[in-house]
Every structure is written in C-alpha cells, then in structure tokens.
C-alpha positions as CSV (number, residue, x, y, z in Angstrom):
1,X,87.8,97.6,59.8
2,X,89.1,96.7,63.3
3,X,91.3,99.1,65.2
4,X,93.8,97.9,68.0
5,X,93.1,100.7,71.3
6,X,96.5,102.7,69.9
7,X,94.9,102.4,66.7
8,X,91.2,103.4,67.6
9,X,93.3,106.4,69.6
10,X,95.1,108.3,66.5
11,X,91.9,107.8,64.5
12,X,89.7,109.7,67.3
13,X,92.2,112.4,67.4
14,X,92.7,113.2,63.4
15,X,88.7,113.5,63.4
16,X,88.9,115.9,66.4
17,X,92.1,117.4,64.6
18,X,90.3,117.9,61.6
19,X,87.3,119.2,63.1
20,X,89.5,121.9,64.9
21,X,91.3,123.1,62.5
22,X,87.9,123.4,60.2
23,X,86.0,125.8,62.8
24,X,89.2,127.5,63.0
25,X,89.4,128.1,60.0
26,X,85.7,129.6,59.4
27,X,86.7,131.2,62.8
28,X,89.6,133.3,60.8
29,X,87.0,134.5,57.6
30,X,87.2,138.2,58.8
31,X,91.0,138.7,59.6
32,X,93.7,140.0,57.5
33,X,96.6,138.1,57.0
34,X,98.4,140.4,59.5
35,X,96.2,139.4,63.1
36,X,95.7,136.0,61.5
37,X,98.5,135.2,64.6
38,X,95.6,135.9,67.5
39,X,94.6,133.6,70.0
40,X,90.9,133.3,70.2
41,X,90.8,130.9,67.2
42,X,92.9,128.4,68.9
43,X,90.9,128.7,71.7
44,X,88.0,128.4,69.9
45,X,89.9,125.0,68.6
46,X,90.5,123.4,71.9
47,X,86.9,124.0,72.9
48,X,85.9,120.9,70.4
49,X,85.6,118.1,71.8
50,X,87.9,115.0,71.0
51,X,85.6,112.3,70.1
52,X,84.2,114.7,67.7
53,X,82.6,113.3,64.2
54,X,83.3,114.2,60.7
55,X,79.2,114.8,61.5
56,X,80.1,117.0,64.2
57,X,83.1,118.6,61.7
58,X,80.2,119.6,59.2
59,X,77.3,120.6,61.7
60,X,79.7,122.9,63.7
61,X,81.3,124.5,61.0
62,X,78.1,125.6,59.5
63,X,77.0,126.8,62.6
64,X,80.1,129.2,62.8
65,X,79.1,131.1,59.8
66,X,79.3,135.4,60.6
67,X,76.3,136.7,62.5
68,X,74.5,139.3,61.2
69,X,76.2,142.7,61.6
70,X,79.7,141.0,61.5
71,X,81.8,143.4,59.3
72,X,84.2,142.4,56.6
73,X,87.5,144.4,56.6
74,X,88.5,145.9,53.5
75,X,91.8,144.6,52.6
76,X,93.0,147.0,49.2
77,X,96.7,145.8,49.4
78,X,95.8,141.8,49.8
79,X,92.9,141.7,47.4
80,X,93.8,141.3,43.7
81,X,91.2,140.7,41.1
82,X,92.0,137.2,39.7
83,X,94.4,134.7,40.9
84,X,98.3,135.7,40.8
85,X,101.7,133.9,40.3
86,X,100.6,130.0,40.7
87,X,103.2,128.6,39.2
88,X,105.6,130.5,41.7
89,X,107.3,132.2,39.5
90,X,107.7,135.6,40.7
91,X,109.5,136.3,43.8
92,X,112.7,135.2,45.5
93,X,113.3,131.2,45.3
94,X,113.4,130.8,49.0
95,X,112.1,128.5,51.5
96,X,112.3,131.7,53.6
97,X,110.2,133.6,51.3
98,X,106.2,133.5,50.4
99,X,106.3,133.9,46.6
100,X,104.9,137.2,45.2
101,X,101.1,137.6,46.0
102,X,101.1,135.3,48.8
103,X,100.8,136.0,52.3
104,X,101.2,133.7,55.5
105,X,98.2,133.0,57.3
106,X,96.7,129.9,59.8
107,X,96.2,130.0,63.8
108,X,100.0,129.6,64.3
109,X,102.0,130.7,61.5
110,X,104.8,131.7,63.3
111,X,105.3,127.6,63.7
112,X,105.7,127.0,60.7
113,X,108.5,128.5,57.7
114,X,107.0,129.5,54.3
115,X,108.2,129.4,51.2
116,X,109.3,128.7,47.5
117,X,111.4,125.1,46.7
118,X,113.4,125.1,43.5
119,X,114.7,122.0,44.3
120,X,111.2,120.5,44.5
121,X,108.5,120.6,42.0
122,X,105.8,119.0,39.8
123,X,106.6,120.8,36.6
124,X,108.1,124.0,35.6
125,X,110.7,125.1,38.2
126,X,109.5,125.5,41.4
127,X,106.8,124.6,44.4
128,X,105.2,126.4,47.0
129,X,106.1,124.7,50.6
130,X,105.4,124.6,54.3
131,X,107.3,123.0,56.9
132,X,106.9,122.8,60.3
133,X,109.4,124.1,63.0
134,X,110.2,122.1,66.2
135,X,108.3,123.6,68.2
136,X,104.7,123.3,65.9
137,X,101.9,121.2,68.0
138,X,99.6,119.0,66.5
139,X,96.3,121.2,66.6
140,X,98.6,123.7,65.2
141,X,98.8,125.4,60.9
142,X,100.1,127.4,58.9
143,X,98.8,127.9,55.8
144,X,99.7,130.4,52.5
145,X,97.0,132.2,51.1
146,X,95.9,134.7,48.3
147,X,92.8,136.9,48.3
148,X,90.5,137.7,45.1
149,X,87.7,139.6,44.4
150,X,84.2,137.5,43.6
151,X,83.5,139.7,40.2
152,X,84.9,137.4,38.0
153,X,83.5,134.7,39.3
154,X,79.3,135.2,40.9
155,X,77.2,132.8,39.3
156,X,79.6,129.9,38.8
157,X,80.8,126.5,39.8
158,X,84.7,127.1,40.9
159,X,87.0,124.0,41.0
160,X,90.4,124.7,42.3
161,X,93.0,122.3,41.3
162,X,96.5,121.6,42.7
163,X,99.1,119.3,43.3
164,X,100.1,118.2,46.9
165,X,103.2,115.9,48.2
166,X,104.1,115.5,51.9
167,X,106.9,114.2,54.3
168,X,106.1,113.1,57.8
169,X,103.0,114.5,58.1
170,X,102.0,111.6,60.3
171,X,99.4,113.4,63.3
172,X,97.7,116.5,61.1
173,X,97.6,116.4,57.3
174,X,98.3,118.6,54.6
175,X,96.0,119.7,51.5
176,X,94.0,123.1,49.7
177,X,91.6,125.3,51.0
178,X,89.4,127.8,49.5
179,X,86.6,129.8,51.4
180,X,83.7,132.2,49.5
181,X,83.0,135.2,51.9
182,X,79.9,137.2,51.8
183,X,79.5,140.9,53.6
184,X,77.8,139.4,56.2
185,X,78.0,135.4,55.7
186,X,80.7,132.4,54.8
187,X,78.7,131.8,52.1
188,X,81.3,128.5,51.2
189,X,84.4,126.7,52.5
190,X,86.9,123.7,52.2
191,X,90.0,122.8,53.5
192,X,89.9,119.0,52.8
193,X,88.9,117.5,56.3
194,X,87.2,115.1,55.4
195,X,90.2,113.7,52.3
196,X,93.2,114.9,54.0
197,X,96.6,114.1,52.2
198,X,99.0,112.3,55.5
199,X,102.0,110.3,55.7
200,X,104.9,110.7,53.1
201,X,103.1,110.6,50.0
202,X,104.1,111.7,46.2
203,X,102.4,114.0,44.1
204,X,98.6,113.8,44.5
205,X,96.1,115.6,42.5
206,X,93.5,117.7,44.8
207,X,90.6,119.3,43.8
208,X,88.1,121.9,45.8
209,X,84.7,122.7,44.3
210,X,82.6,125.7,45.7
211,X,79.7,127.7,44.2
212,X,80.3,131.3,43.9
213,X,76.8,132.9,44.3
214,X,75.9,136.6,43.2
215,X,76.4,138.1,46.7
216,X,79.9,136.5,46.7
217,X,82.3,139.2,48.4
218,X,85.9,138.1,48.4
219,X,87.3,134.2,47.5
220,X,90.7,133.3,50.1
221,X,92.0,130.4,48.8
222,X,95.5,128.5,49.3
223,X,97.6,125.8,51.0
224,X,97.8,124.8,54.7
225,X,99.8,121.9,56.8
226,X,98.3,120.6,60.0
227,X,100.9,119.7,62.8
228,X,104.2,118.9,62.0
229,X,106.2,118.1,58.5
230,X,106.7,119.3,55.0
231,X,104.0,120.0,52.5
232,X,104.7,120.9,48.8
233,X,101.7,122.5,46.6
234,X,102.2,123.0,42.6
235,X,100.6,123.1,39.5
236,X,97.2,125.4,41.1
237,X,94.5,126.1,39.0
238,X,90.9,127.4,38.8
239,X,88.1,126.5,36.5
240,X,85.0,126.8,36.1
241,X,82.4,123.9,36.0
242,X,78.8,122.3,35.8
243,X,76.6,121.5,37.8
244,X,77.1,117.8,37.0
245,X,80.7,118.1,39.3
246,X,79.9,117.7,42.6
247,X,80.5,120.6,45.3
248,X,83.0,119.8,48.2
249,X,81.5,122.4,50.6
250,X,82.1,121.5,53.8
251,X,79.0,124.6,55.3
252,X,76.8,121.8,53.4
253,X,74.9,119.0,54.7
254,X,76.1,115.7,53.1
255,X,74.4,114.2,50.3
C-alpha cells in the first residue's frame, strides 16, 4: 500500500498514538480510579517517540511492567468479586452518569463525559458511552472501568466480549481493555492497539483474550476512547476458553 506524505503522516501518528496511550495505560496499573487524573502518565506518554512501531508499542510496554517492591493499593470499595451490571442496567440512564459499578478512569478523564445512552444500544435498553469534550487532545482518554478479584478466575483462559460503535473518532480510536495485575507484576494487558475500532463505524464485535495465572491479583477491565468523538460499548461479556483461542496480550512477544 502506497501513502501520499499527508497520508504516510496520520499513519505515523496513530502508531505513536497507540503506542502512548498503551505505556500509559500499563503506566496507570497501580492507581485508584480517584488519582487516575495525575500527570506523570501523560508525561510518561509524550516521552514516546513519534515514529514509534507497533514493535516499539509491544517491546516498551512490556518493559513498563512494576519493579520489584512496587505496591498494589488495596481498593475494598472498587473491587467486587465478579463482573457487575454489563448490561447497564442499574443506575441512572444518563450520559452524565457512569452506570452502577463503574468508575471513570484514563490519563484525562476530565476531557471526556461518561455515561449511560438509552437512546443508543445493541440490545436490551441501554449502552455504556464516552464522548469527548471540546477541549479533549488527541494523545488524550477517558476510559470506564470495573475492578474484580482474580479468585474466580487463576488458572484460566479469559475472553472478554463486547460490542463497540463510534462517531468521529477520526485521530485516536475507540475499543476494550482489560489488564491482569499481580502484587508485584502486570502479569497481562490489552487495550486493542494494534485492532483499534476508528472512523464512524456500526456495531462491531470485539474480543480481548488474557491468561489469568495462579498469582493473578486483581483483573481492571472496561471501555476507553482515544482523542476526540463518541464511543458506545454493549453487550460485555466474559468467558472462559482453551488454549486453542489465541491470547491478545499485548506484554507478549508476537507469534
């Protein structure tokens, strides 16, 4: 495939976007979803460089896992024991308002509104959404997130499922994400980098696979939008699966 230079251009900078928002992302494994709003992430962000690789993506984000000694905060009012409300049921039906057992999160949430559509949705009655305010920048996110315990879940092959649709969502993207924490290590992570859902698009089906080992803390898993426009998520759901499907772990080398 041939790029023009304008062409060549925006394709450099949704690698380095992507790339970015990845290490800030792994960058973010320790914080509660109330300092999620600092500002050494971003920095951390604009210290990639722009011509950066999906290569580069995948090498640096590995090397950003938690050093030794790191400490995992104890989060007893975020942390439920299996996944809650994702159909979006429970709450108020408000773009205004994170549904009930969801909680804002991303570099910049403050750039972005949060909420519920009941205008909107795949099936049943309603879909999670993020849109961006004016102001949002390009290396910019918000995401929505829920926290569960690992229990459940050591020794398996996870796949969470969902359902994304997007408008405008022409310089970042939009998508899932899901990361596996240890005490003292990432131990897994994906937030669709390397597949990103862009443009105005309809429904799409999106699926994250990550191995939860036995040392598996805590799983944070959710929605996010990258730069500016409207993402809407429904229909989430986890599973467990073989070996035979294929993890998405972006801490991995690729095949």
């Amino acid at each position: 495939m041939r790029y023009g230079r304008a062409g060549l251009s925006a394709a450099v900078g949704a690698v380095a976007a992507a790339a970015r928002v990845t290490i800030c992302m792994v960058l973010l494994s320790t914080a509660t979803a109330a300092t999620l709003v600092g500002q050494e992430p971003v920095k951390a962000m604009e210290r990639v460089a722009p011509d950066s690789s999906m290569r580069d993506l995948r090498d640096l984000a590995r090397a950003m896992a938690w050093r030794p000694g790191d400490q995992v905060r104890e989060m007893p009012d975020l942390v439920r024991s299996e996944p809650f409300n994702l159909q979006f049921s429970l709450g108020a039906f408000s773009k205004e308002v994170l549904p009930e057992g969801w909680s804002p999160a991303g570099a910049t949430p403050r750039a972005y509104t949060m909420g519920v559509d009941p205008e909107v949705f795949r099936t049943k009655s309603a879909s999670l959404w993020i849109g961006s305010r004016d102001d949002a920048k390009q290396i910019e996110f918000g995401a929505a997130a829920q926290f569960v315990q690992a229990d459940t879940y050591r020794g398996k092959r996870l796949r969470l499922t969902g359902y994304v649709k997007t408008q405008d969502v022409d310089e970042g993207w939009a998508g899932l994400w899901m990361r596996v924490e240890g005490r003292v290590a990432m131990l897994g992570f994906d937030n669709m980098a390397d597949r990103p859902v862009r443009g105005t698009s309809d429904w799409m089906k999106c699926m994250l696979v990550l191995d939860i080992p036995d040392d598996a803390f805590r799983i944070a898993f959710g929605a996010l939008l990258v730069g500016r426009g409207q993402a809407w998520i429904d229909d989430i759901t986890f599973e467990s699966v073989g070996d035979e499907v294929p993890s998405t772990n972006l801490l991995l080398p690729p095949p």
